[in-house]
C-alpha positions in Angstrom: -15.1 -58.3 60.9 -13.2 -59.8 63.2 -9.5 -62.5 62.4 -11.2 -65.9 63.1 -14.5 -64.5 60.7 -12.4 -63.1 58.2 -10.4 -66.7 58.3 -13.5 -68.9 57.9 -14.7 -66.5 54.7 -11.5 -67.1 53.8 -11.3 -70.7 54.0 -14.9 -71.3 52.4 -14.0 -69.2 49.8 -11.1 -71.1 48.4 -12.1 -74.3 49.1 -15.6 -73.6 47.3 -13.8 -73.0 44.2 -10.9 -76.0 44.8 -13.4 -78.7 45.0 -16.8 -77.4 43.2 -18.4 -79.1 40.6 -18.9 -76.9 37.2 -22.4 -75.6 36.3 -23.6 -73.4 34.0 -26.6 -70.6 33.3 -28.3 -71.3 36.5 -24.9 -73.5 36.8 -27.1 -76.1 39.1 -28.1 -79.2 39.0 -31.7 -79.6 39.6 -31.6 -81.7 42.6 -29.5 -79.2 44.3 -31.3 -76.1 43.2 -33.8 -75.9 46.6 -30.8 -76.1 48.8 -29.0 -73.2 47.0 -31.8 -71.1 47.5 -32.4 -71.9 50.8 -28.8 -71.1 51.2 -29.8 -67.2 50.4 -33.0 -67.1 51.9 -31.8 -65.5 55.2 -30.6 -62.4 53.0 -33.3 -60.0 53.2 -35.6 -58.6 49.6 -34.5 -55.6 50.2 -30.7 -56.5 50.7 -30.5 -58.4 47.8 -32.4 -55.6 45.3 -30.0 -52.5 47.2 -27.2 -54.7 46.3 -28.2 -55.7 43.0 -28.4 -52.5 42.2 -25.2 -51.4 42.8 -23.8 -54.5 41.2 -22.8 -52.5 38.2 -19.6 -51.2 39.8 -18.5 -54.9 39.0 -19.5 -54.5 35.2 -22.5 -56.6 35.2 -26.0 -55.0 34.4 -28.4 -55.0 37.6 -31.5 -55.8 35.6 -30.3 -59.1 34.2 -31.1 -59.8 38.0 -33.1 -57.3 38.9 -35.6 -57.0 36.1 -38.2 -54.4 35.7 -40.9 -57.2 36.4 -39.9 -57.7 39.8 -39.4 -53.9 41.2 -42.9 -54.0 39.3 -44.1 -56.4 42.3 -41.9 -55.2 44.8 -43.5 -51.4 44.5 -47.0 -52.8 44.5 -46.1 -54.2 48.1 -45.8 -58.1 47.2 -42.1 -58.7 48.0 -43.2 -62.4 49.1 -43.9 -63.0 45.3 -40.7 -61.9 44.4 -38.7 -63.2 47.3 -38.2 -66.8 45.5 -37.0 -65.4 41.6 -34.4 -62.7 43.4 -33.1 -65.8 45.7 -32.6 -67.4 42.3 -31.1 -64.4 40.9 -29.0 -63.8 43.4 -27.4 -67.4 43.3 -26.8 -66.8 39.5 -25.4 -63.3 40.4 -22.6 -65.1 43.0 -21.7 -67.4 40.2 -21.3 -64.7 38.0 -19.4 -62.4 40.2 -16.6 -65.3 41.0 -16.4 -67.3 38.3 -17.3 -65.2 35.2 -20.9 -65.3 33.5 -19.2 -66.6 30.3 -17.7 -69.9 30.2 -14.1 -69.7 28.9 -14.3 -73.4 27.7 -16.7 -72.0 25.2 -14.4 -68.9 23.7 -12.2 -70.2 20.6 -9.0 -71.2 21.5 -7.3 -67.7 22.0 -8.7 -68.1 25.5 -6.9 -71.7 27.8 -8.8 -71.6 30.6 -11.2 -74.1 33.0 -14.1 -72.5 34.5 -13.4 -72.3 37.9 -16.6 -73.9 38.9 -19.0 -73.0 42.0 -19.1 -74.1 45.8 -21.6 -76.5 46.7 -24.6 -74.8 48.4 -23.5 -75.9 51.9 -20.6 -74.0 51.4 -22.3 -71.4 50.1 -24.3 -71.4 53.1 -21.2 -71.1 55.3 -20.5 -68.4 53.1 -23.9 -66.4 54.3 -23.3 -66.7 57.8 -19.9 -65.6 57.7 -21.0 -62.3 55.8 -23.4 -62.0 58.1 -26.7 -62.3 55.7 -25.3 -59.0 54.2 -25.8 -59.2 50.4 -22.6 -56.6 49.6 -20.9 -58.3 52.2 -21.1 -61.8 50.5 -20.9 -60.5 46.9 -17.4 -58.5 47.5 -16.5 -61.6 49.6 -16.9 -63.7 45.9 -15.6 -61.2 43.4 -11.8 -60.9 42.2 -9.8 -59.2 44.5 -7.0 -59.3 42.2 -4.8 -56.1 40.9 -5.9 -56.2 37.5 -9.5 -56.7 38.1 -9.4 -53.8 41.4 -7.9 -51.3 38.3 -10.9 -52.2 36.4 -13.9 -51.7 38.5 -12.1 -47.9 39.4 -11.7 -47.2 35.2 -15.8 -48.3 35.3 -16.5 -46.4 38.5 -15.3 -43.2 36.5 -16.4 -43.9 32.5 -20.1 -45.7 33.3 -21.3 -42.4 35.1 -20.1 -40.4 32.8 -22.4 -42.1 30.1 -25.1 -42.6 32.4 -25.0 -38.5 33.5 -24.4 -37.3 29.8 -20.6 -35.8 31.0 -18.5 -37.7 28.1 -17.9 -35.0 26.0 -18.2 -35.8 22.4 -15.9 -34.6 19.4 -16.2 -32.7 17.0 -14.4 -33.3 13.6 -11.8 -30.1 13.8 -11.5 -27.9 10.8 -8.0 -28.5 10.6 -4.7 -30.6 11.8 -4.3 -30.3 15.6 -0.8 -29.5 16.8 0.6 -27.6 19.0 -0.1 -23.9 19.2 -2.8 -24.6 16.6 -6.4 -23.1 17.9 -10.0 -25.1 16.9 -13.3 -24.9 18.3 -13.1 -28.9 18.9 -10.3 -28.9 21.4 -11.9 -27.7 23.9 -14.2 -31.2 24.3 -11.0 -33.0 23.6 -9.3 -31.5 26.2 -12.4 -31.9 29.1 -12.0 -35.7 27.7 -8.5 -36.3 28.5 -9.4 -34.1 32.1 -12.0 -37.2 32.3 -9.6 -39.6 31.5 -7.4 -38.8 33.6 -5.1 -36.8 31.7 -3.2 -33.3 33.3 -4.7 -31.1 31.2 -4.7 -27.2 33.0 -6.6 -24.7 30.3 -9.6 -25.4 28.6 -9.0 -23.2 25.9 -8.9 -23.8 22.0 -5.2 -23.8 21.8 -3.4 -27.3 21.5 -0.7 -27.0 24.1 2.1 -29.3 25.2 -0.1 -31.0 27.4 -2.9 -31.7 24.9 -0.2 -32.7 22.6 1.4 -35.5 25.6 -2.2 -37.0 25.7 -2.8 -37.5 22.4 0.7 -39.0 22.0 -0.4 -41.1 24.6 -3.3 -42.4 23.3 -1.5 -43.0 19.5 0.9 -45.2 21.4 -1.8 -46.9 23.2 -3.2 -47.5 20.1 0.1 -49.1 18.3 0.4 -46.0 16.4 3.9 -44.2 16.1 2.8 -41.2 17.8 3.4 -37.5 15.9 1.6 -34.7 18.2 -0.9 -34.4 16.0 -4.9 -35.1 15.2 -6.0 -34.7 11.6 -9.8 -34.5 11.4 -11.3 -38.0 10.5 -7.8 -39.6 10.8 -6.7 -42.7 12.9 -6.5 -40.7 16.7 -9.8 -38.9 15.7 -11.6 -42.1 15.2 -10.4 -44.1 18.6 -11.1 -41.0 20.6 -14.9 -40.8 18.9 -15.7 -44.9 20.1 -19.1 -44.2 22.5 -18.9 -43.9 25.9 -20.9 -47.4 26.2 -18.5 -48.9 23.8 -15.6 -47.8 25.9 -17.7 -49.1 29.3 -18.2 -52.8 27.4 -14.7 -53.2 26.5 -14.0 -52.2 30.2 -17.0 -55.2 31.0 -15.4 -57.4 28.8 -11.7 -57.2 30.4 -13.5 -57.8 33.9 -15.3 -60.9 32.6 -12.2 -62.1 31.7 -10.3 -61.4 35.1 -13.1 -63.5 36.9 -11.6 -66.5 35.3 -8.5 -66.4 37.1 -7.7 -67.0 40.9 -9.9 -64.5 42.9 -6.5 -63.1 44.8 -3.1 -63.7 42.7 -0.2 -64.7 44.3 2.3 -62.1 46.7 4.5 -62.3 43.8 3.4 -62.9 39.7 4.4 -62.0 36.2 1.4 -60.4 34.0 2.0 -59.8 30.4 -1.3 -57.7 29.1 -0.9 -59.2 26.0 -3.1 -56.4 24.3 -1.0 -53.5 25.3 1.9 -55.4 24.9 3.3 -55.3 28.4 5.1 -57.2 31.0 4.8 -56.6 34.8 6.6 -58.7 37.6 5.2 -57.8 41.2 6.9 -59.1 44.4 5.4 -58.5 47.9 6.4 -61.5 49.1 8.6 -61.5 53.0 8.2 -57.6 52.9 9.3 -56.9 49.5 7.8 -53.9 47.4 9.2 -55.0 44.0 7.5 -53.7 40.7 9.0 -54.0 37.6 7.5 -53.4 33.9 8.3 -53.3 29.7 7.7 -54.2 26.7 6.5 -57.8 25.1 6.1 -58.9 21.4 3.0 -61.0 21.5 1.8 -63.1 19.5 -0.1 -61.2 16.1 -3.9 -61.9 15.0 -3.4 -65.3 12.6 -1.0 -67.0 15.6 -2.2 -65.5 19.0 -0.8 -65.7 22.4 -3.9 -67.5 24.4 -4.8 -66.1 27.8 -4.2 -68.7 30.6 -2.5 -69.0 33.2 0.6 -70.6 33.6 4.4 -70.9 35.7 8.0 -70.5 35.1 9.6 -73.5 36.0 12.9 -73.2 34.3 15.1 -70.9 33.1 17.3 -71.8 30.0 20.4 -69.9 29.2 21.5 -69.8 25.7 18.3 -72.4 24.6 17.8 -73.8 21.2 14.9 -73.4 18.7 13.3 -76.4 18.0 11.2 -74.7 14.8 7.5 -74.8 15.6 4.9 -77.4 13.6 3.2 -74.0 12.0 6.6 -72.1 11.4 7.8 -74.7 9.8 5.2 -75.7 7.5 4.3 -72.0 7.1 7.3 -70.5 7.2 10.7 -72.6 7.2 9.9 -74.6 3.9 8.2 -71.9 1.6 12.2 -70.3 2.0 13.6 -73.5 1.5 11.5 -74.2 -1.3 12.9 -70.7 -2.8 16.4 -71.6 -2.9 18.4 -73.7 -5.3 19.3 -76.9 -4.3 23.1 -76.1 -4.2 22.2 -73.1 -1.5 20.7 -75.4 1.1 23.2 -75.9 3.1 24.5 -72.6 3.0 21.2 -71.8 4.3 21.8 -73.8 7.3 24.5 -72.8 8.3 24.2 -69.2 7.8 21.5 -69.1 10.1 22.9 -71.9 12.3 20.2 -74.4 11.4 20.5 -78.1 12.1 17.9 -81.0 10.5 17.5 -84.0 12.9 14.9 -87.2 12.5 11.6 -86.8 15.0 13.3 -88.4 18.1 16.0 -86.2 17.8 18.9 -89.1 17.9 20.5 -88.6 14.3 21.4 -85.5 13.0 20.5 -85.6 8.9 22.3 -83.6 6.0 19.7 -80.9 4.9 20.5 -81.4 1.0 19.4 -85.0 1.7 15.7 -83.9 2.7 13.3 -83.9 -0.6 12.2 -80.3 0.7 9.4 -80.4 -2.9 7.8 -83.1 -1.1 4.5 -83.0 0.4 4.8 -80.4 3.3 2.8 -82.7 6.1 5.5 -85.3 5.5 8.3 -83.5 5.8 6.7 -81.9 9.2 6.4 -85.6 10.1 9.6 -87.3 9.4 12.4 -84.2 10.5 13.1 -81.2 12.9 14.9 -78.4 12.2 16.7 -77.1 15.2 19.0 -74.0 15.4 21.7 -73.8 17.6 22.5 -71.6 20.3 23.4 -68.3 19.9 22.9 -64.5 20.0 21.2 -63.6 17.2 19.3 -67.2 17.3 15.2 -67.0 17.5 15.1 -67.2 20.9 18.1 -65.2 21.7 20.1 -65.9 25.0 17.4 -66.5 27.6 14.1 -68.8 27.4 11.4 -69.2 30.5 9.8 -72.5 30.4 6.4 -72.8 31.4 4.7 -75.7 31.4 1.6 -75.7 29.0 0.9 -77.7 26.1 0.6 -75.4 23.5 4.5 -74.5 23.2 4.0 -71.1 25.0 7.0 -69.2 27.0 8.5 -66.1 27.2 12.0 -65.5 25.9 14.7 -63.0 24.5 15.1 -62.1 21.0 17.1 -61.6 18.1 15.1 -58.9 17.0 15.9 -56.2 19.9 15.5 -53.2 17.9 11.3 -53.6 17.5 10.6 -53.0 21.2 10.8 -48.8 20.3 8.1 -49.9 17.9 4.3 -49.0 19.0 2.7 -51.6 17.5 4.0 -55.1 18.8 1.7 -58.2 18.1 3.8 -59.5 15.6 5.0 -63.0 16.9 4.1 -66.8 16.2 2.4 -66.8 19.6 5.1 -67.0 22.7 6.0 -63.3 24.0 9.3 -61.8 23.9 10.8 -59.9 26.6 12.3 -56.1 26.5 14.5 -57.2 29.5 14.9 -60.9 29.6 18.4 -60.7 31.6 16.7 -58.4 34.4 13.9 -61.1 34.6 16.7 -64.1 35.2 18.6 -62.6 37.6 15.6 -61.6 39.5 14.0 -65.3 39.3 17.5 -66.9 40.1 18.2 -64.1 43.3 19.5 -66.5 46.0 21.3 -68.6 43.8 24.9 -69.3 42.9 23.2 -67.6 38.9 24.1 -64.1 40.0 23.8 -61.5 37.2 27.6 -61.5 36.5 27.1 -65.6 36.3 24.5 -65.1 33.2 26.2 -62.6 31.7 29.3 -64.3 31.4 27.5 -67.6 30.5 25.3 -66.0 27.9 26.4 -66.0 24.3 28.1 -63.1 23.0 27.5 -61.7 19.5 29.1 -63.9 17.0 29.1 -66.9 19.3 27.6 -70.3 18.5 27.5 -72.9 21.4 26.7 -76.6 21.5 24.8 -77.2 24.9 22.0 -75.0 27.1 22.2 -74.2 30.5 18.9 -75.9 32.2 17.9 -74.2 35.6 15.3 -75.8 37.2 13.7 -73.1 39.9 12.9 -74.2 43.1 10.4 -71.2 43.8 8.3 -70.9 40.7 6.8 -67.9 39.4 2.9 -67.4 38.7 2.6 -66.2 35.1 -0.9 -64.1 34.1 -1.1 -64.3 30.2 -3.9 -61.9 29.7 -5.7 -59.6 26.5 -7.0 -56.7 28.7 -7.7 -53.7 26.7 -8.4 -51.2 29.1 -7.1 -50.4 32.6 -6.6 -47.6 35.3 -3.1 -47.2 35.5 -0.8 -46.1 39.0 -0.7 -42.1 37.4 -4.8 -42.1 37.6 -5.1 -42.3 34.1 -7.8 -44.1 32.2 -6.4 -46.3 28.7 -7.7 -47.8 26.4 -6.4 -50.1 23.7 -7.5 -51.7 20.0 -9.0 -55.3 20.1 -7.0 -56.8 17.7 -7.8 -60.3 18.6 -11.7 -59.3 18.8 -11.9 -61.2 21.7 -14.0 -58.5 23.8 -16.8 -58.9 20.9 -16.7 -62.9 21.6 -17.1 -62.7 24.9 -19.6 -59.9 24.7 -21.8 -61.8 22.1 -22.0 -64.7 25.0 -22.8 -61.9 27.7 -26.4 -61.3 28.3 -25.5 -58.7 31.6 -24.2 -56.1 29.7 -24.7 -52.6 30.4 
């Protein structure tokens, strides 16, 4: 395809999704549902069923638009009968291909998103022309081309044949502990299925070597499970690594569903935190930069989840205060209080640095004043409790402001030590960072905030301060809050990870293209 083509795809493309009006299910209006058909009518029968076919390299199920009915007709020679249902399942299948066949407005409020929404059909049109009339052509054109969602459709392009071709090979319970040097009958599946996943595994044999033994420690971790070289027969390894092949390939259809409600093509240069493995990766290919840089988060746990949206950094705050949370504070903050004699409340404060102040923040208030037995909701209503700056405060020494409503950012911590732990949803909702001082310097390159400038500025251990240091940026970074539990990672390795949010079954219960 040649620069100015590629360029018009381009520009339809984006501005499709900038300026289309939602829809759903056939997400048309009924007035304009002739002229999105027409707009596919030039694509040829036998395009659109070759391509549909194929479509379930993209995690969607070919005979939710290719059913059994229609190759039915289309065998017995009467493609004209067909021609006008496949032009309507083909509109159905670009919709679902660029802008997810589940409507995140409709998932519970783990999920902050807008459905993108659809071009209008002279766009779409456009669109046709540009690809030529070639179905593939104009259905790669609309999927996701970001990294996330290009990791995905390889893991599926190596786990759905597997099922498909009978070559996952299934597990046996072993007759005893697997550790190194120990020989079973079972490990030689559960080798061939770390050689599928990816895994360097040399021997088949029945002997657990140090390989076998750096998979499965592998897969524990992946799991959030402190990892121990071993596999006892029915225990917690045994069990993840016996989930069905189709179970693995719907979790792997769920986490592309999700990726088509972001951006088709993220920016040259984002933050992603996979909030389900409990990761943080900042890419930078922006004016010929290869940057890629990657650690731990604490996310938020099951009862106070971190949502998946998309979001910025606009500010950086050194040395921020905690303004408590609504729901740690009513959940939290006052069942402690409640615990403590009266005479100990202010000790409390100031042991952990806490300050009350009235809702506007103007007047600071004596915390032994406060009727903390009181009704909860009032209390929540009347005061703030606000901690001071400091090292071991909540938020520790850095604080990147995004701009949602919901109170969401990512920040240091006061709890450094829990990063080594495997199993890291454990927040009230906003993520904490492994590395937050890496992340500031890299966000403030340029500026007169040079890594010596925070450190110096940053409070040390034992040091309380009065005032924050606000930096507003003036190139803002693209932040990708995301639960994907599966991914192919740069080693060639296939992972999976536990749903503890069960937000693949939510969206899978709304998915009717499953495999």
């Amino acid at each position: 395809m040649n620069f100015v083509r590629s360029f018009i795809l381009a520009l339809i493309v984006a501005i499709g999704f900038l300026n289309a009006p939602a829809a759903h299910a056939l997400r048309i209006d009924a007035a304009s549902k002739t002229e999105y058909m027409n707009a596919v009518n030039s694509v040829s029968l036998e395009d659109m069923r070759t391509s549909i076919q194929k479509i379930w390299g993209h995690g969607l199920n070919p005979k939710t638009y290719w059913t059994d009915s229609m190759e039915q007709s289309y065998q017995a020679g009467r493609g004209a009968d067909v021609k006008q249902v496949a032009n309507q399942n083909f509109v159905r299948l670009l919709q679902d291909i660029s802008m997810g066949a589940v409507d995140p407005e409709e998932m519970p409020n783990d999920v902050a998103m807008k459905s993108k929404g659809f071009m209008n059909a002279k766009q779409l049109q456009a669109l046709v022309t540009s690809s030529g009339n070639q179905a593939e052509l104009l259905i790669e054109n609309l999927a996701p081309q970001s990294p996330p969602y290009m990791a995905l459709k390889a893991a599926l392009t190596r786990i759905y044949p597997a099922c498909r071709y009978n070559q996952w090979p299934n597990l046996s319970v072993p007759k005893k502990n697997l550790k190194l040097g120990v020989s079973d009958a079972s490990v030689v599946n559960l080798k061939k299925r770390f050689q599928l996943l990816g895994y360097r595994i040399s021997s088949e044999n029945e002997v657990v070597d140090a390989e076998t033994v750096a998979a499965m420690n592998d897969v524990m971790w992946n799991m959030h499970v402190t990892p121990d070289g071993a596999m006892s027969p029915g225990g917690q390894l045994y069990k993840f690594l016996s989930v069905s092949c189709m179970d693995r390939v719907h979790q792997i259809q769920a986490d592309m569903e999700k990726m088509r409600w972001f951006p088709q093509q993220f920016e040259d240069r984002f933050i992603l935190v996979n909030l389900a493995f409990t990761y943080f990766i900042m890419i930078d290919r922006s004016n010929g930069q290869n940057v890629a840089t990657s650690f731990r988060t604490i996310n938020g746990r099951p009862e106070r989840r971190t949502p998946t949206m998309k979001d910025k950094i606009v500010r950086v705050i050194l040395n921020p205060a905690w303004i408590v949370p609504p729901t740690i504070f009513m959940e939290d903050k006052v069942s402690e209080i409640r615990g403590l004699p009266r005479s100990g409340i202010r000790n409390y404060f100031e042991q952990h640095n806490y300050e009350v102040w009235n809702r506007d923040l103007s007047k600071r208030l004596d915390p032994e004043s406060i009727d903390w037995w009181g009704p909860a909701s009032s209390l929540d209503q009347s005061i703030y409790i606000r901690q001071r700056p400091n090292y071991f405060g909540s938020l520790g020494v850095v604080k990147f402001e995004l701009t949602n409503s919901m109170s969401i950012y990512l920040h240091d911590t006061n709890q450094r030590d829990l990063f080594v732990d495997p199993s890291r949803t454990i927040s009230s909702g906003c993520i904490r960072l492994e590395r937050p001082i890496d992340v500031a310097e890299y966000l403030l390159q340029g500026t007169e905030w040079t890594r010596s400038a925070i450190e110096s500025t940053v409070a040390k251990p034992g040091e309380v301060l009065d005032k924050s240091t606000n930096i507003v940026l003036k190139n803002q970074m693209p932040v990708y809050l995301i639960f994907q539990t599966s991914t192919h990672t740069s080693d060639n390795i296939v992972r999976f990870t536990t749903d503890v949010y069960n937000q693949n079954q939510e969206i899978l219960s709304r998915f009717n293209a499953a495999l």
